[in-house]
N, C-alpha and C positions, 0 to 999 in steps of 0.2 A: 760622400762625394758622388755627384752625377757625373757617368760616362754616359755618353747617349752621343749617336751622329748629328752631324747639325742637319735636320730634318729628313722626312722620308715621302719620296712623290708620292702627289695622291691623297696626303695626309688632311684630314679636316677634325677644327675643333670647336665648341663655345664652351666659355668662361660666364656662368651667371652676373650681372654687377652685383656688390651685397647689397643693396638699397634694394634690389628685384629678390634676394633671398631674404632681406627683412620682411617682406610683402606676403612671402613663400611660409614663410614663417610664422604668420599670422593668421593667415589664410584659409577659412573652414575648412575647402576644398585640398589642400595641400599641402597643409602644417601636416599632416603624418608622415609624408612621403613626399622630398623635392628633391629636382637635381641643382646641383651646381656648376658640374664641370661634365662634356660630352666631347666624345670623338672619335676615331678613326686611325690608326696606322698601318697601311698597308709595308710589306714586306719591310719590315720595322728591324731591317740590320743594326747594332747592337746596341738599341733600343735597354736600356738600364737605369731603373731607378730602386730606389732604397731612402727610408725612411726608418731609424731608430726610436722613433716615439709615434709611429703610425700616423695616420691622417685622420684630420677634423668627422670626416666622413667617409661612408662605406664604401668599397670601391668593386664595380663588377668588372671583370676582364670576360670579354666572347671570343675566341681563338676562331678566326676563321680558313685560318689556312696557317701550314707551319707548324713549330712549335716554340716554348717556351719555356722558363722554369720561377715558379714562386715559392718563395724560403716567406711561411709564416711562423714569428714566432720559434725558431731554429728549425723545424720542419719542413722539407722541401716536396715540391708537388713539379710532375711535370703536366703539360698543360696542349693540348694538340688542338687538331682540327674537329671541332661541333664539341666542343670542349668551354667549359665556363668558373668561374671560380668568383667567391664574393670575399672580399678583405673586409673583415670588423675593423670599425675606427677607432685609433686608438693603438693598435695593435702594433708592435713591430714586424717591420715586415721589409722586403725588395723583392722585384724581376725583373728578365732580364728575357729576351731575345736568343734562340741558341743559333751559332755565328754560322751552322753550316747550310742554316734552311728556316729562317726567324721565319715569324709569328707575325700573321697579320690580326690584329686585334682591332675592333670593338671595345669602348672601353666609357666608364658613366663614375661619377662619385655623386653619393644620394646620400643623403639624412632624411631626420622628421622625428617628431617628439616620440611616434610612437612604432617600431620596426619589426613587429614581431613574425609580420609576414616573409623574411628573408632569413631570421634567427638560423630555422633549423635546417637551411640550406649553407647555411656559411663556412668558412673554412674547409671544404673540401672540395675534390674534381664531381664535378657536374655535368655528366651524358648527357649533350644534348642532338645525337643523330638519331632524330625520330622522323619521322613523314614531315611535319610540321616545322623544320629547320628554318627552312626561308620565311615564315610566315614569323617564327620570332625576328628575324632580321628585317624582318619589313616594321614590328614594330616599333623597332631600335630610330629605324626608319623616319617613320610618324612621330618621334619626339625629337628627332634632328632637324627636320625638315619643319616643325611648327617652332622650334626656340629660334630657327636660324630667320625664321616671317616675323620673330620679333617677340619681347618680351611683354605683348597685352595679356591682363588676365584670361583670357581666355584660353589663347594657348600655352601660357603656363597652366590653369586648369587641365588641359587636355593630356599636357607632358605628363604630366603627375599621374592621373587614370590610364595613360598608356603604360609608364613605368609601372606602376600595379600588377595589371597584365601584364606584363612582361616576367614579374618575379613570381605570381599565381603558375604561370606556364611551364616556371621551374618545379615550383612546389609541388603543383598540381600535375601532376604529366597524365594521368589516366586522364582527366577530365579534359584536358588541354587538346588530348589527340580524338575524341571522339567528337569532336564537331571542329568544322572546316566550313568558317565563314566566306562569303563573297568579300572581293572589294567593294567598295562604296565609292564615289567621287563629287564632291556638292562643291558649286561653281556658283560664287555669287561676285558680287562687284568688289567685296575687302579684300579677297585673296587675290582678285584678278588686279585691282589697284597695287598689291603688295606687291606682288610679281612685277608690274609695271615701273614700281621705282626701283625694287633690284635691279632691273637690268639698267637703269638710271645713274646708280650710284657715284659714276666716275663724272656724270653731268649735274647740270645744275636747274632740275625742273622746278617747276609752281605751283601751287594748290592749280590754279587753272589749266596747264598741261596733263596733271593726274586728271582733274575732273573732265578735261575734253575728253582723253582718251579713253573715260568710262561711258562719257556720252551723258554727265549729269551736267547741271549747274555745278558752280562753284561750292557755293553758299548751300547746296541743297544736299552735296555728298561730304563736305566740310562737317556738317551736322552726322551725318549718317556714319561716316565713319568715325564721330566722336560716342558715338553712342551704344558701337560697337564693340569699338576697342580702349576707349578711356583717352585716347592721346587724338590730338588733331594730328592733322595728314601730314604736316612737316615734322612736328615732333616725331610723328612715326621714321618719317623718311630721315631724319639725322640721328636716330636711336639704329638704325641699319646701316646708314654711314660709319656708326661707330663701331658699331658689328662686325662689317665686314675689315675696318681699319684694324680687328683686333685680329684679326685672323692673317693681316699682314703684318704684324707687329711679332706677330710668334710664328709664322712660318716663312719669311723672307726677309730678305738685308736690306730691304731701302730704308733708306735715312726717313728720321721723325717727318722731317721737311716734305722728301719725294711721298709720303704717304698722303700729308695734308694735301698738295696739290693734285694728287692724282684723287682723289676722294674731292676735290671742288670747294675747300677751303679756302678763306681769301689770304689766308698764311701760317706758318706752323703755331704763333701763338694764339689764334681762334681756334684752332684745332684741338690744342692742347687743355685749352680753357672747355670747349666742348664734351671734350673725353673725359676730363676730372669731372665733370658734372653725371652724366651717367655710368661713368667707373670708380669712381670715387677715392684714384690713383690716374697720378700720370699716364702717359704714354711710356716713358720711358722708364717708370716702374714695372708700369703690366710690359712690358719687356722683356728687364731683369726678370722676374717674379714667375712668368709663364712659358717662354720663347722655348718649344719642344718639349713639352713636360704633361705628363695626364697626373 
């Protein structure tokens, strides 16, 4: 049985669709190593879950502040601050939040045919207060920040090769702290269009308002951004619509109805017909199914 508070501020998640983890699945780039499930809980009061037959897939918990405690397999671990822990799938397992001073976590479930770059990390507490602390959270980062711009192959390629990095930095920790990269930042017209319909989402823009506000043609960034990302501009921009609807579907109480409209639906059954197509479950299953839960 889950005990868990009804949400915690602050809190951010994404749910892969599995049609985006068949793809993940298949995928030269990514069939070794995908995520599914990403998120965040800050100060995660009594944050508890348990599973008697483990999960589909592996699960990393990053303790960024607080503490916690994980019972694998009748073994308990407690779990602090620059502190990490990887759960094998499968495995039985629960944690839980300690009630005087929880746990804000960092939190990823990953697969992939082939896993053997997190094997010899698993199952136990993982130091990670080295110089380099925030430069892993920044990577955690980099694949939050490109799954939440949308599910293009591209950046599920890139989530994938960041998650890599991310587990190498465990693994690897000599090699990890002897070079300190710069940031990088490369600004072209698809991120700046992405950005533009996020902040869109509760409107109801057009190929032609994106394409103004980049400054192309229609027909000329319609092409450009199909060539980049696989999906024309509106598909993109209602694959985000449904994004960001899943994130109010599991962390607030408005009704199916108040989400369609405020998302710019012409009613809750187009909505719903919408979301079954790239979630491949209702609305009001991925509800049930997710609503505060990693």
């Amino acid at each position: 049985m889950d005990q868990i508070a009804d949400g915690f501020k602050g809190e951010r998640a994404i749910v892969v669709p599995y049609s985006v983890r068949n793809f993940q699945s298949e995928n030269e780039l990514t069939k070794n190593l995908f995520i599914t499930h990403i998120g965040y809980y800050p100060n995660a009061k009594y944050h508890f879950r348990k599973r008697s037959k483990g999960a589909l897939e592996h699960i990393l918990i990053y303790c960024e502040n607080g503490k916690g405690f994980i019972t694998l397999e009748n073994e308990q671990f407690s779990l602090i601050k620059d502190q990490a822990f990887i759960i094998p799938a499968h495995k039985a397992h629960s944690y839980e939040a300690e009630i005087s001073k929880p746990w804000s976590i960092y939190w990823l479930h990953f697969k992939g045919i082939a896993n053997s770059l997190h094997a010899s990390v698993s199952g136990k507490i993982l130091n990670l207060n080295d110089s380099r602390s925030s430069d892993r959270l920044n990577l955690f980062e980099e694949i939050y920040q490109n799954l939440e711009m949308g599910f293009n192959p591209d950046n599920l390629e890139y989530s994938s090769i960041c998650l890599q990095h991310f587990l190498a930095s465990i693994k690897y920790t000599d090699q990890f702290l002897k070079i300190k990269t710069a940031d990088t930042e490369v600004l072209d017209v698809i991120p700046m269009s992405i950005i533009f319909m996020k902040n869109n989402l509760t409107s109801k823009i057009t190929l032609h308002d994106i394409a103004q506000y980049i400054g192309y043609s229609s027909s000329y960034f319609g092409a450009l951004f199909l060539e980049k990302t696989s999906f024309t501009p509106m598909e993109y921009y209602n694959q985000l619509k449904i994004q960001k609807s899943c994130s109010l579907l599991q962390f607030s109480n408005l009704k199916i109805k108040e989400i369609a409209y405020e998302l710019g639906y012409y009613d809750p059954f187009h909505f719903s017909k919408s979301f079954r197509l790239v979630m491949e479950i209702s609305p009001r299953e991925y509800r049930s199914r997710y609503k505060t839960k990693t």
